[in-house]
MMTF fields as JSON, N, C-alpha, C and O atoms, coordinates in Angstrom:
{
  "mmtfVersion": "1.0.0",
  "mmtfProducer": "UNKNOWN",
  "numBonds": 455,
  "numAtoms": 456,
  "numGroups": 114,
  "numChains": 1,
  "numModels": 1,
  "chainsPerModel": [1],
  "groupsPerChain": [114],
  "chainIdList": ["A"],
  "bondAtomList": [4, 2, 8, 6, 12, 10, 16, 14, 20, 18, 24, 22, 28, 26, 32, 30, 36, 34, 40, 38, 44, 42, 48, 46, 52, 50, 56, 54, 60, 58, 64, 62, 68, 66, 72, 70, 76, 74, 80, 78, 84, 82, 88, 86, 92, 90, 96, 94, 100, 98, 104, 102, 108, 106, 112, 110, 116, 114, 120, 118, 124, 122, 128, 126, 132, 130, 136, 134, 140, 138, 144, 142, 148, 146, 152, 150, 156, 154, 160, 158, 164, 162, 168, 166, 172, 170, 176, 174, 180, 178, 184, 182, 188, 186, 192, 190, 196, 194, 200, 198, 204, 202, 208, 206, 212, 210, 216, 214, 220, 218, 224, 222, 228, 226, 232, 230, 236, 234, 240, 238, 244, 242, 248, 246, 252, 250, 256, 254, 260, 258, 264, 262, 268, 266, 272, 270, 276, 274, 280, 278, 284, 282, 288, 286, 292, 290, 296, 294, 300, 298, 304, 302, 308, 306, 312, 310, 316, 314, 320, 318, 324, 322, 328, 326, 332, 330, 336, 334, 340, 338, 344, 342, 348, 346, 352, 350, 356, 354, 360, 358, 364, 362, 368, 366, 372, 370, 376, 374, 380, 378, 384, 382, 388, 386, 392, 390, 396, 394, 400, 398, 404, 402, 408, 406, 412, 410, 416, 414, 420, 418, 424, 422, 428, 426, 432, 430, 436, 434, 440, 438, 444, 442, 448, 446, 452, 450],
  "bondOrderList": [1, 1, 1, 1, 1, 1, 1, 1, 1, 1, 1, 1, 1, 1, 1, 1, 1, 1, 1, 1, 1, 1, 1, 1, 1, 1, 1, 1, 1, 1, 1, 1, 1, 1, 1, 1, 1, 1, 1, 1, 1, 1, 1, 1, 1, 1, 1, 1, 1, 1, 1, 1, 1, 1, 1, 1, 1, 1, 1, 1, 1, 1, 1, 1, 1, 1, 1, 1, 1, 1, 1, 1, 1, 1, 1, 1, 1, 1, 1, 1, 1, 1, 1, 1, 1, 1, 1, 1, 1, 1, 1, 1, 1, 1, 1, 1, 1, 1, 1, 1, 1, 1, 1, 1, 1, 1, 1, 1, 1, 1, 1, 1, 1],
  "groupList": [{"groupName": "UNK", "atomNameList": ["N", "CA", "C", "O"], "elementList": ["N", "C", "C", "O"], "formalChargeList": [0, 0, 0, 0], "bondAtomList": [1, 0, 2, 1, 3, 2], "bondOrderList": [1, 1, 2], "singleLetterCode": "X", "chemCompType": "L-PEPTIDE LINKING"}],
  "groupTypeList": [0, 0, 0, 0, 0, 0, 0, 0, 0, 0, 0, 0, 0, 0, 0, 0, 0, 0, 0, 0, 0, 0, 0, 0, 0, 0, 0, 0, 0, 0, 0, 0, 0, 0, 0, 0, 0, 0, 0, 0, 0, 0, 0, 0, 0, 0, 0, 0, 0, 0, 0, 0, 0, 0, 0, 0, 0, 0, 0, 0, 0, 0, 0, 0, 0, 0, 0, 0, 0, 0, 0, 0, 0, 0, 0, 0, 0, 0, 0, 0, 0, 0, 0, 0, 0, 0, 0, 0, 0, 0, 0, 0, 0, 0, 0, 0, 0, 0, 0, 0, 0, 0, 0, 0, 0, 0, 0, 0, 0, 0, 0, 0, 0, 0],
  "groupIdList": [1, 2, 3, 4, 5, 6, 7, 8, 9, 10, 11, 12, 13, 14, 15, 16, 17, 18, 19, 20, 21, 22, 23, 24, 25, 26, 27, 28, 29, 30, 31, 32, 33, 34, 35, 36, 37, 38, 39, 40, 41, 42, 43, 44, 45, 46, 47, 48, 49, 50, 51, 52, 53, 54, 55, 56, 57, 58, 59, 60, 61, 62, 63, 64, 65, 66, 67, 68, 69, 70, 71, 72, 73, 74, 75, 76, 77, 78, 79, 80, 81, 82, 83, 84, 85, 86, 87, 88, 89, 90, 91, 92, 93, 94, 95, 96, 97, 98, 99, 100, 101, 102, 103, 104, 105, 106, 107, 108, 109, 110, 111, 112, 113, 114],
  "secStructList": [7, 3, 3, 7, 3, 3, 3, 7, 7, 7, 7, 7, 1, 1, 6, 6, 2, 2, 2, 2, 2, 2, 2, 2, 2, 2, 2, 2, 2, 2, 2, 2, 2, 2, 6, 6, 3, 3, 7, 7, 7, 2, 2, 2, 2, 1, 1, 1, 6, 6, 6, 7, 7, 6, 6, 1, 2, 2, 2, 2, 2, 2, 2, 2, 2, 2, 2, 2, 2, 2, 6, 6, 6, 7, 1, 7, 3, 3, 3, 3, 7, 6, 6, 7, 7, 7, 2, 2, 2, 2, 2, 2, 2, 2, 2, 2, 2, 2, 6, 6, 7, 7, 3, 3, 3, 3, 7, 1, 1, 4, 4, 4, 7, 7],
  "xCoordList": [-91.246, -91.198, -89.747, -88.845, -89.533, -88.179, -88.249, -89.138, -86.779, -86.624, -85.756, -84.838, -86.493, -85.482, -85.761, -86.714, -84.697, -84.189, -84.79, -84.517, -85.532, -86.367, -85.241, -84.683, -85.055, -84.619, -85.045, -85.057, -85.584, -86.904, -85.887, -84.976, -86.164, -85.713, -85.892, -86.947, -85.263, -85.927, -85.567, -86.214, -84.229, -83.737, -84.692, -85.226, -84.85, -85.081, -85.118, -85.56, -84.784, -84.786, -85.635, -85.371, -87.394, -88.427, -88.956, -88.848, -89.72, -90.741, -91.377, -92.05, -91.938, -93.11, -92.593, -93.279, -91.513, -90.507, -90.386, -90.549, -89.991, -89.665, -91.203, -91.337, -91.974, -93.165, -93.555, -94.131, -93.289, -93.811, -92.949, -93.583, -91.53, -90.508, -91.089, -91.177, -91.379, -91.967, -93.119, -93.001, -94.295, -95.529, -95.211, -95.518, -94.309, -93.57, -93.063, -93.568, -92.216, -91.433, -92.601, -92.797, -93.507, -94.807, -95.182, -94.927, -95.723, -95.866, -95.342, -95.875, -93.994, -93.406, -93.232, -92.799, -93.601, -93.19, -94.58, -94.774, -95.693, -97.048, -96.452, -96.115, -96.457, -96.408, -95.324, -95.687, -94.67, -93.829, -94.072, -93.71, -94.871, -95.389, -96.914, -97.445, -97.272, -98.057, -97.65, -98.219, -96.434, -95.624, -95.16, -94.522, -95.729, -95.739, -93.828, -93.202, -93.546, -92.032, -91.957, -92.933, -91.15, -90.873, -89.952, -88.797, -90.314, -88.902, -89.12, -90.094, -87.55, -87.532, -86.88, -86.148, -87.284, -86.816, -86.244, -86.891, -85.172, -84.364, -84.459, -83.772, -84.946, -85.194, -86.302, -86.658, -87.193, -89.091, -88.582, -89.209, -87.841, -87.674, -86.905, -87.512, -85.788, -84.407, -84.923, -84.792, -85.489, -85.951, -87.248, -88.103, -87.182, -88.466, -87.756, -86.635, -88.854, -88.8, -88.082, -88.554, -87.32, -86.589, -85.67, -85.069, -85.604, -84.666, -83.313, -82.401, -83.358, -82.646, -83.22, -84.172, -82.095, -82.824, -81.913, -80.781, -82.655, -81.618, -81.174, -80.7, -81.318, -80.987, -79.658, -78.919, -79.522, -78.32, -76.964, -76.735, -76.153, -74.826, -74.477, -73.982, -74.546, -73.778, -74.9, -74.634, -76.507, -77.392, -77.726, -78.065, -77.682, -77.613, -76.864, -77.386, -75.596, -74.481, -74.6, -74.279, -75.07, -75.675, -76.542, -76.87, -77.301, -79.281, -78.374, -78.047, -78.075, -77.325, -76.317, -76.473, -75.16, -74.415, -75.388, -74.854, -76.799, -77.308, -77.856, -77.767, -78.445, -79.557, -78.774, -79.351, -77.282, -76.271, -76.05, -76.046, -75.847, -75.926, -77.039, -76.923, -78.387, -79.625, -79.259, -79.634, -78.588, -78.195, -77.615, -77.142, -77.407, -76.352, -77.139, -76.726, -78.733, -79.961, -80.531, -81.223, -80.341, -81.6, -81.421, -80.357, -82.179, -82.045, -82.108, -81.885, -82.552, -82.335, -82.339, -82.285, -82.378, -82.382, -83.584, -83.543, -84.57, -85.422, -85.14, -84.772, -85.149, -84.881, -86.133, -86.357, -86.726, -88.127, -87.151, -86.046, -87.84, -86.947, -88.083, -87.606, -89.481, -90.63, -89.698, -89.721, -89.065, -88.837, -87.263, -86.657, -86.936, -85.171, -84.315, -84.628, -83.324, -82.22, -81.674, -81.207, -81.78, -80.489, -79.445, -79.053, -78.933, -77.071, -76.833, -75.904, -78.271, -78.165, -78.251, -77.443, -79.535, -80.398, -78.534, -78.041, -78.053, -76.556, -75.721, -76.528, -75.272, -75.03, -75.203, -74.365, -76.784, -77.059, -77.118, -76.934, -77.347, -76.871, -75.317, -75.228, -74.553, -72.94, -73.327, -73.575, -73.398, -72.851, -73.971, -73.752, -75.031, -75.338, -74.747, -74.583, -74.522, -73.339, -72.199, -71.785, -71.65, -70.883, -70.481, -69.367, -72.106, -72.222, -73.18, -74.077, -72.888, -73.054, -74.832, -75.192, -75.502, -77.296, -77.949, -77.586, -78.708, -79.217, -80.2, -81.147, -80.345, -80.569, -81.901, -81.797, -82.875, -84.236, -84.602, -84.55, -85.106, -85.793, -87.29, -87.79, -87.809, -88.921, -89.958, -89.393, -91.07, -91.728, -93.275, -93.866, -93.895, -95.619, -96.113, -96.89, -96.061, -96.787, -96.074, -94.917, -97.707, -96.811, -96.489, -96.018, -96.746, -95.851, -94.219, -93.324, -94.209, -92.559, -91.775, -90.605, -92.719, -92.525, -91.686, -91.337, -91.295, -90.395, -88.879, -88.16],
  "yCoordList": [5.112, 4.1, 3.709, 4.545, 2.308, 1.738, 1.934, 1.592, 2.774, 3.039, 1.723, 1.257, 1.232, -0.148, -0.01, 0.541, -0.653, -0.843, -1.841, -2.94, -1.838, -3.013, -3.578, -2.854, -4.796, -5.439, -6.235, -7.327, -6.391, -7.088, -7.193, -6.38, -8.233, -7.803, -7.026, -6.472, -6.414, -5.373, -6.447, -7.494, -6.191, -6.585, -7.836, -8.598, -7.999, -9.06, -9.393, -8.434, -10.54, -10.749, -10.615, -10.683, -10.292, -9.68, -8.621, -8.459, -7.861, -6.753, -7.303, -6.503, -8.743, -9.063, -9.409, -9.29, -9.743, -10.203, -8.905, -8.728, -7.801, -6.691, -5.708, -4.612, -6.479, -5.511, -6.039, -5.422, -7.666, -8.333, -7.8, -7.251, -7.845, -7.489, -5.872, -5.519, -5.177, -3.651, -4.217, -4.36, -4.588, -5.144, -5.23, -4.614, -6.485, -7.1, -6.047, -5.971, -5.252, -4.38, -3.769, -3.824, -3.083, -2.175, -3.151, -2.812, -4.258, -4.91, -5.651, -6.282, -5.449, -5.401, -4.06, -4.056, -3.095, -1.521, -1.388, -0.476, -1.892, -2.338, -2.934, -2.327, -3.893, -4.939, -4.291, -4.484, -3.911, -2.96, -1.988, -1.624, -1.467, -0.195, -0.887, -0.062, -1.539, -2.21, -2.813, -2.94, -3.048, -3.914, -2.295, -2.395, -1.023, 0.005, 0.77, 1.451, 0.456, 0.664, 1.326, 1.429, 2.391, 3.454, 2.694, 2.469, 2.34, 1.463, 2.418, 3.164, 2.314, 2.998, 1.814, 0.894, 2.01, 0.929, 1.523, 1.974, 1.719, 2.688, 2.138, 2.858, 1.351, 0.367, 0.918, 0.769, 1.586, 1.91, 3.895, 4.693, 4.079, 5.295, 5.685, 6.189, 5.403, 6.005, 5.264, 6.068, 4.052, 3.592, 3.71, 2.861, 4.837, 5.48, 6.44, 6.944, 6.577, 7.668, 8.906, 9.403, 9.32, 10.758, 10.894, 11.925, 9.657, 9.043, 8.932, 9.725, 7.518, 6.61, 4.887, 4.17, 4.765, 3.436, 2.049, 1.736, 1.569, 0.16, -0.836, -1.903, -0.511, -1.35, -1.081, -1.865, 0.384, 0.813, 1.136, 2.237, -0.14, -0.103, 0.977, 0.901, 2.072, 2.869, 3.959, 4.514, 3.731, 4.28, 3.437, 3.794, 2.171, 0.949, 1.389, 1.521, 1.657, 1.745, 2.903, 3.015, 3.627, 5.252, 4.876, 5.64, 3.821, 4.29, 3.286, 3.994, 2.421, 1.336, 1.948, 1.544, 2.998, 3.311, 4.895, 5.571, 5.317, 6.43, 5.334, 5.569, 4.073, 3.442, 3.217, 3.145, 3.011, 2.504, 3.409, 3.065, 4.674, 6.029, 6.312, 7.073, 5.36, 5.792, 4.611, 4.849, 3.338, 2.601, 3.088, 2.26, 3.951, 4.714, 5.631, 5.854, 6.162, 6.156, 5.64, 6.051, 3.65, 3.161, 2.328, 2.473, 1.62, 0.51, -0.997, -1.816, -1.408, -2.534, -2.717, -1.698, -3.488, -3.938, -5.414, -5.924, -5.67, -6.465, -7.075, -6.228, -7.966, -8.549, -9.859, -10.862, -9.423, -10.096, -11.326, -11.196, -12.478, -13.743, -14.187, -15.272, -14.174, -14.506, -14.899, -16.084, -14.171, -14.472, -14.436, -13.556, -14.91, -15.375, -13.997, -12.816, -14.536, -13.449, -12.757, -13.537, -11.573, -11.39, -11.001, -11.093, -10.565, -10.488, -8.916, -8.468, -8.158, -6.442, -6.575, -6.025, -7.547, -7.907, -8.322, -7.654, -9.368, -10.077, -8.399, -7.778, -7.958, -6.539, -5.982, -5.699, -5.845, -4.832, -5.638, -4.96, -6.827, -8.095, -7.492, -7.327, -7.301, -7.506, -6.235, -6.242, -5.298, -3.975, -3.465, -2.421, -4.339, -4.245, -4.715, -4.147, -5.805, -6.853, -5.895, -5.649, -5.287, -4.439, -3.463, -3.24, -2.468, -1.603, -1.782, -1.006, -3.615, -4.672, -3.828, -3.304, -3.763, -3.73, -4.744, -5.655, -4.815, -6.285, -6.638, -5.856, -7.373, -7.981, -9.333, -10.483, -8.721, -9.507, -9.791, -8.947, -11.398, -11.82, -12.258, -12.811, -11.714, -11.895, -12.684, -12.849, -12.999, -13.719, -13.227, -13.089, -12.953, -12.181, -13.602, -13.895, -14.244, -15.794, -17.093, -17.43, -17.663, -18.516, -19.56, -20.218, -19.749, -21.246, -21.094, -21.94, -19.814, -19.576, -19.221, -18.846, -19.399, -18.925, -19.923, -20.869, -19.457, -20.988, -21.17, -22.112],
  "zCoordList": [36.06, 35.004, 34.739, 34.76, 34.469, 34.091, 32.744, 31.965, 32.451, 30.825, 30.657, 31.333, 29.313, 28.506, 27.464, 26.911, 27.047, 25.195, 24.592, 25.075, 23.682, 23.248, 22.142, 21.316, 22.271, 21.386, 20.56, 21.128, 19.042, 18.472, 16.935, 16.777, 15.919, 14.771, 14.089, 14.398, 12.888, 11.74, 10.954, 10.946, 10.059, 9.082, 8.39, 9.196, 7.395, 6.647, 5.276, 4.642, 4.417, 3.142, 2.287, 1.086, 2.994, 1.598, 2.704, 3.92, 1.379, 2.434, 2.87, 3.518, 3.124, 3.527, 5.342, 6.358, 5.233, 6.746, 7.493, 8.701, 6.329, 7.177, 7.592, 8.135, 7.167, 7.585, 8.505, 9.402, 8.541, 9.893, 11.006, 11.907, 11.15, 12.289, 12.708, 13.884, 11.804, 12.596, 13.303, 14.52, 12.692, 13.406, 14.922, 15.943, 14.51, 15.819, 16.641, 17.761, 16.355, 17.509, 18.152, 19.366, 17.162, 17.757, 18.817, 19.973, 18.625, 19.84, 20.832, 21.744, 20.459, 21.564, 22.497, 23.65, 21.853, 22.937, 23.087, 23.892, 22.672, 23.327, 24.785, 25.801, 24.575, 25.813, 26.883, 28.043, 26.819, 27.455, 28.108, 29.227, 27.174, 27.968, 28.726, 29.47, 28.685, 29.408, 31.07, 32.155, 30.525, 31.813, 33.076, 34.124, 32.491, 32.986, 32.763, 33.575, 31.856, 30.906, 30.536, 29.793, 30.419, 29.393, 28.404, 28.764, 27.357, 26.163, 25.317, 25.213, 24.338, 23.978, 22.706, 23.068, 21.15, 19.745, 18.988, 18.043, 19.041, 18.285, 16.682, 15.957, 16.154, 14.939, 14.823, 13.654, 15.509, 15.05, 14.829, 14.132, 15.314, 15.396, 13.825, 12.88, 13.831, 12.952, 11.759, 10.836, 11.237, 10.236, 9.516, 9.264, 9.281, 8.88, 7.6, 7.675, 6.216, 5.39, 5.899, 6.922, 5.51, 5.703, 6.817, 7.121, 7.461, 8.449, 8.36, 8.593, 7.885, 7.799, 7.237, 7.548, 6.306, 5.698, 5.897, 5.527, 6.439, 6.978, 6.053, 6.445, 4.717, 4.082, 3.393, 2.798, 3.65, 3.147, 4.264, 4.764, 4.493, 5.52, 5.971, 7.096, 5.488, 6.168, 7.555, 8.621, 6.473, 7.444, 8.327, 9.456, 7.941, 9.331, 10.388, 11.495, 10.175, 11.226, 12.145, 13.328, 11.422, 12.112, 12.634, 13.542, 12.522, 13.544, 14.672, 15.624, 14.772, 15.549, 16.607, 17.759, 16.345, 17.021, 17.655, 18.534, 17.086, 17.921, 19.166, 20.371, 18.544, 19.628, 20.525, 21.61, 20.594, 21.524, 22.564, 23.746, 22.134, 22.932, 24.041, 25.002, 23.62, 24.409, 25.396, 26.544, 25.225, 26.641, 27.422, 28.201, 27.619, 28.453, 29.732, 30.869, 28.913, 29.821, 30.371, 31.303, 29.638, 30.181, 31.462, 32.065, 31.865, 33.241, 33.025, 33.917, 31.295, 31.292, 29.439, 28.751, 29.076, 27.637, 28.475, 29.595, 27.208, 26.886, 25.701, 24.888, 25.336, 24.39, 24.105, 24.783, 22.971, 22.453, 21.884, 21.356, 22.131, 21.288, 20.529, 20.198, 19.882, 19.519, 18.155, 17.824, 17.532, 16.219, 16.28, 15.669, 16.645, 17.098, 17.2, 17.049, 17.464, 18.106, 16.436, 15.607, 16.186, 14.802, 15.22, 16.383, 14.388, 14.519, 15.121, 15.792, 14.51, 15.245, 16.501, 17.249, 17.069, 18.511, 19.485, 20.393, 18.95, 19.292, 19.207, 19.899, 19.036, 19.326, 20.62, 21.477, 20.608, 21.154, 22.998, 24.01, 23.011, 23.619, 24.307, 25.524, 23.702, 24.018, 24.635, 25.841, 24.06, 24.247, 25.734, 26.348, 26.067, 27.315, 28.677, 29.758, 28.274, 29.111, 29.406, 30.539, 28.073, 28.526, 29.216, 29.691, 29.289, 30.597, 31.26, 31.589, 31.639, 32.75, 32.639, 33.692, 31.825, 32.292, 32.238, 31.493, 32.757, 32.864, 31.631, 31.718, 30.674, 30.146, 30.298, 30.724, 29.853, 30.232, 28.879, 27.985, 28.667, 27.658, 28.052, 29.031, 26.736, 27.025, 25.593, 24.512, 25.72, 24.637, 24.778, 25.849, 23.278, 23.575, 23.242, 24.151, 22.691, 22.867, 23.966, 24.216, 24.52, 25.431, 25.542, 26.47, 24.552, 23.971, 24.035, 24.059, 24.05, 24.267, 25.314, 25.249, 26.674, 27.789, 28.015, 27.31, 29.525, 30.209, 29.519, 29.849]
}
């Protein structure tokens, strides 16, 4: 199995956004692991009760610079664009480029294909 970094949003301005962006990631490491993938969402993991809480900067910066550590395992970064790119996703973007992995976008509806 190809291990990749799912890239999907969390962050958002009501709970109702941020409950949709988890939804979302879950199905994106659905579809992933479908595509026969080992991914791995460092945003579904570290942002959880007794975790780490993303709303507070400094535990942001911690789940972000652990998920960065797991590129260093993987073989590609995926990057879900269904609900646009954020500024964490743009991150995690660079810092693949940076140790040159390849970088695949992808979309679960297909109106957004192409």
């Amino acid at each position: 199995m190809r291990r990749v970094i799912i890239e999907s949003p969390l962050r958002a301005d009501t709970q109702e956004g941020y409950e949709r962006n988890r939804r979302y990631a879950r199905a994106c490491m659905r579809d992933s692991l479908g595509r026969g993938e080992a991914p791995f969402a460092s945003h579904l993991l570290y942002d959880q009760p007794g975790i780490l809480d993303d709303t507070i900067v400094e535990e942001r910066e911690r789940g972000i610079k652990a998920g960065f550590e797991w590129e260093l395992a993987a073989q590609a970064v995926v990057v879900y664009g269904d609900l646009g790119i954020s500024d964490g996703m743009k991150r995690g973007i660079e810092r693949a480029k940076a140790l040159n992995l390849p970088v695949e976008y992808r979309w679960l509806t297909a109106e957004n294909d192409g």
